[in-house]
N, C-alpha and C positions, 0 to 999 in steps of 0.2 A: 410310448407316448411322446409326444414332439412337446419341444421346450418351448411353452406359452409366455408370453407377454400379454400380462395383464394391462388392460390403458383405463384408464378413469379420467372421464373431463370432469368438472371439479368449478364452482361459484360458489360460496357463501354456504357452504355444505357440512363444516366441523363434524356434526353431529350424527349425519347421515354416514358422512364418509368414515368416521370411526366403528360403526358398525357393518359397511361395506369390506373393509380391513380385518375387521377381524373375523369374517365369515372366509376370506381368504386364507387366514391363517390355520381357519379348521379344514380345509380341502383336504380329503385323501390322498390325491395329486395335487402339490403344491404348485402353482404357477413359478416359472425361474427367473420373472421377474414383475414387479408390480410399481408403474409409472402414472402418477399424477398429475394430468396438465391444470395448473390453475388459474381462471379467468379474473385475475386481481383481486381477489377475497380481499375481504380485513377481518375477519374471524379468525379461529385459530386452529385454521383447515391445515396450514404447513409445518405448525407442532405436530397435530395427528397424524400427517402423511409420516414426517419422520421416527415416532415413537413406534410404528410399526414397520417401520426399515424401508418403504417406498422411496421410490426416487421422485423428487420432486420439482417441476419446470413452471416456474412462475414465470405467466404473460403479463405487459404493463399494461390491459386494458381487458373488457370482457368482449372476448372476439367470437364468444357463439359457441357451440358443441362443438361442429363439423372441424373449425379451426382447429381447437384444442385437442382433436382426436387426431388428427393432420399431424400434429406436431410428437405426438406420443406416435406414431406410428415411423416416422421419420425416424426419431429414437432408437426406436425397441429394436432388440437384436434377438428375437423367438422365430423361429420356425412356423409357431401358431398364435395370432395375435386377440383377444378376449378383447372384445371391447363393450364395458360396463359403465351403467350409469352411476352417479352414489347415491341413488336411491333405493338401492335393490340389496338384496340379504340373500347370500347362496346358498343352497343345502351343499351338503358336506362333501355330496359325491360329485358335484355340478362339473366341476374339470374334468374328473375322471369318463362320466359321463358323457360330455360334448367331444373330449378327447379322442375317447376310442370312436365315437361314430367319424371324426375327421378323417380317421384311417382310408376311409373309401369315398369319401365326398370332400368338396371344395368348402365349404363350409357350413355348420352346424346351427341350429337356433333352440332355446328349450322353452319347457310349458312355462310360463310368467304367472304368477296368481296374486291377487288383491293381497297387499301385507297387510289391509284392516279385514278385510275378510277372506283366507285365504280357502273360501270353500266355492269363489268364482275367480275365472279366470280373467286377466288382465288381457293376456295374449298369449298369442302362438306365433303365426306367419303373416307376412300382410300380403292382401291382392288389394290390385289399385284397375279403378274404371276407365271407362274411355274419359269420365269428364275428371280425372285427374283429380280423384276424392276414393279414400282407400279406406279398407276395412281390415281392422288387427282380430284376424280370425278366432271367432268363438269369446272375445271380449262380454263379459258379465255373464255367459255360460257357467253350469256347474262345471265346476273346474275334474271332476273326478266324471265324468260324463263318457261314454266308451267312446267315443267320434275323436275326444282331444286326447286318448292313450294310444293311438296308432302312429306309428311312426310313417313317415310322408316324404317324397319329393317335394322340395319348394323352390321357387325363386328369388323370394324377397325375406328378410329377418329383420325384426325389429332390431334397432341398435339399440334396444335396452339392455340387451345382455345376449351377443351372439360369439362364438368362435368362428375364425375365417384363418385360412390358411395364408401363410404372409404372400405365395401366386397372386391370389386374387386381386390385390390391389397390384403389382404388376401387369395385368392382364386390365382390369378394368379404372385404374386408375383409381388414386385419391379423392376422399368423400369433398362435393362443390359448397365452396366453402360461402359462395352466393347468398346459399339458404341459414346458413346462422345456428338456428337452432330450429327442429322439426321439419320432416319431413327429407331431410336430407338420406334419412335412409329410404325412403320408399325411389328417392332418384337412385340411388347406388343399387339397390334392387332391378328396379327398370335398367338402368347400363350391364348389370350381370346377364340379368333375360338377353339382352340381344347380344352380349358377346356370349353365349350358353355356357355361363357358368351356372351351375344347380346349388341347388344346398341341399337338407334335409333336415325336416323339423325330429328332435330327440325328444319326443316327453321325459323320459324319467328324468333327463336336466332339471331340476324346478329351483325357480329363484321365484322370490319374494317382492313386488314393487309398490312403491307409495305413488307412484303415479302424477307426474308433474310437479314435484315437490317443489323444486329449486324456485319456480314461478309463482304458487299456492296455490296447485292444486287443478282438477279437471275445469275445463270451464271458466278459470278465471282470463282478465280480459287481456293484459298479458301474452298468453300461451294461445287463446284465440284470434289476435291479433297478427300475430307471427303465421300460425296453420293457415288464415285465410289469405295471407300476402304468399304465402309459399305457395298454395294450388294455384296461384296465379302463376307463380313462376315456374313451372310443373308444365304446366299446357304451355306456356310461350315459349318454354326452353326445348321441348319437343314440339312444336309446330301445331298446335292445336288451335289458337287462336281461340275466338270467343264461338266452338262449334256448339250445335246445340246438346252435345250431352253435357260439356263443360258449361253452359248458362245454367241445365237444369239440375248437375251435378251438385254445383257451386251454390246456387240459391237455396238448394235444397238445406243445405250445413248451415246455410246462413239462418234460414229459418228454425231450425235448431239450437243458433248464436241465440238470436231474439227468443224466444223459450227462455233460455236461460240466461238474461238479462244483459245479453254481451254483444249485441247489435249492431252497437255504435264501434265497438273492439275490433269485430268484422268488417264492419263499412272502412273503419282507416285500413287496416289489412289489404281491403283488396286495393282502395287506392294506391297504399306503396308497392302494392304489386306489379298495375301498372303503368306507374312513373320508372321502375327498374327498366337501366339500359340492359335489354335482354337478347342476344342474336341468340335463333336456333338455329342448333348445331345437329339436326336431324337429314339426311340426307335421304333420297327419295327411296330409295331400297332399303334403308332402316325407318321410314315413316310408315313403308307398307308393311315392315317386320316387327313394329309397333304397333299398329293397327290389331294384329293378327293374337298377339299377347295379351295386346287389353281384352281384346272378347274372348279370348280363353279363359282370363282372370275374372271377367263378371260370368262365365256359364261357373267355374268352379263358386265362384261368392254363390249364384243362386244356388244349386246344387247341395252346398254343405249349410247356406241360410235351411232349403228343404229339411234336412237330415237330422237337424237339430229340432224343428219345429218350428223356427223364428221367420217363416217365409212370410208374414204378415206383417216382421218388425216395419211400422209407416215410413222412414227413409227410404228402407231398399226396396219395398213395394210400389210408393210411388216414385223410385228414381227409374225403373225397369220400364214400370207402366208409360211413363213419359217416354223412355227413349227406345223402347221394343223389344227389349230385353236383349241378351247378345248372342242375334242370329250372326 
């Protein structure tokens, strides 16, 4: 087993995070180290970090996930770096587990399941579309379902709770600290695809997630607000501009925002989108080696939507119908 560096970014979390800590402390493989970055709490998230022996790096402001994971990574002196949300609760064997698959792969991702219902799943791997609006595989699936027990090649891991070999950020550089919070991992995903770095999704990994907790929750306006300024900046930082899978891509989530009462959340979203000074950094041989990724990740999205059953779910039905599916 390679010497893990556990990172946890860390807001107004006390609670969460004292049972993140001590789901660590039951690993079979213990992590060799576990680093807290914290976005200026005033709770008493830095007693708990210290009562269970964490190292703990207090920022003077809240600078976003991306930053605070930036900085724990800077840090940490592991071989294999875990980077966890504090919302998540890890079964026992969770290191053990994502450890030994690192043995052969650049880095690991495990099954995620609802911690209020843990008999669907939250996540596995995310594939991301041409219009720059992504899917956390098999999300509200039975989680015990034989399609999400197969272990898999992936490109992209949710940073809810992945292991990465400390290479990787060598090779494809530190998460863009641009994005704040969300979505920043489906970018670092996307820059692994094109420098071919792989992962591999481990089911028997299972952590537990409350699911936007720090914010309140799926859906609220908040955590909407941020996702729909992000896929703005998703497409303009890869060269996308306002193409028409990104208008139908993007309206379509929006219309999903407005469903669930968060419209207005969205509409400022994408304005700060964009208002961001945003240069892309896409060059013409990595725009057509993007091109070529996205429509591999919508033929795998329809493919495993098929396989489950959910090829009717009305987003991806009508987001393919509009843009032709990906020939």
């Amino acid at each position: 087993m390679p010497r893990i560096s556990a990172i946890v970014a860390n807001w107004n979390g006390a609670a969460r995070l004292d049972r993140l800590l001590d789901s660590l402390e039951q690993q079979t493989e213990r992590a060799w180290e576990v680093i807290v970055v914290d976005n200026a709490s005033v709770d008493q998230s830095e007693q708990i970090a210290h009562s269970h022996g964490a190292t703990f790096i207090s920022l003077d402001r809240n600078y976003g996930f991306a930053y605070a994971v930036n900085r724990g990574i800077e840090r940490s002196g592991g071989e294999a770096l875990a980077i966890l949300n504090n919302d998540i609760t890890l079964a026992p064997d969770f290191l053990a587990r994502l450890g030994g698959a690192l043995a052969e792969h650049q880095f690991t991702s495990p099954k995620i399941v609802k911690a209020a219902d843990p008999a669907r799943l939250d996540g596995t791997f995310d594939l991301t579309t041409r219009g720059f609006c992504s899917w956390r595989a098999g999300h509200g699936s039975t989680s015990d379902a034989s399609m999400w027990n197969q272990p898999r090649l992936i490109s992209s891991a949710p940073l809810t709770a992945a292991l990465f070999r400390r290479s990787v950020f060598g090779t494809v550089g530190l998460l863009d600290e641009q994005f704040g919070s969300y979505l920043e991992d489906i970018d670092f995903g996307l820059r692994c695809a094109l420098k071919g770095v792989r992962g591999y999704y481990e089911p028997t990994a299972v952590a537990q997630h409350e699911g936007s907790a720090t914010l309140g929750g799926e859906w609220n306006a908040a955590s909407v607000r941020l996702i729909a300024r992000n896929q703005v900046l998703l497409a303009r930082k890869y060269g996308a501009g306002l193409s028409w899978p990104v208008f139908a891509g993007q309206s379509l989530w929006g219309a999903s925002a407005i469903k669930h009462r968060t419209g207005l959340a969205w509409m400022q979203g994408k304005i700060e989108g964009y208002r961001l000074d945003v240069a892309s950094k896409s060059a013409e041989n990595e725009t057509a080696n993007l091109s070529r990724i996205l429509r591999s990740q919508e033929q795998e999205i329809q493919s495993l939507l098929a396989e489950s059953g959910a090829h009717h779910q009305r987003y991806w039905s009508t987001y393919f119908a509009l843009t032709g599916g990906a020939r």
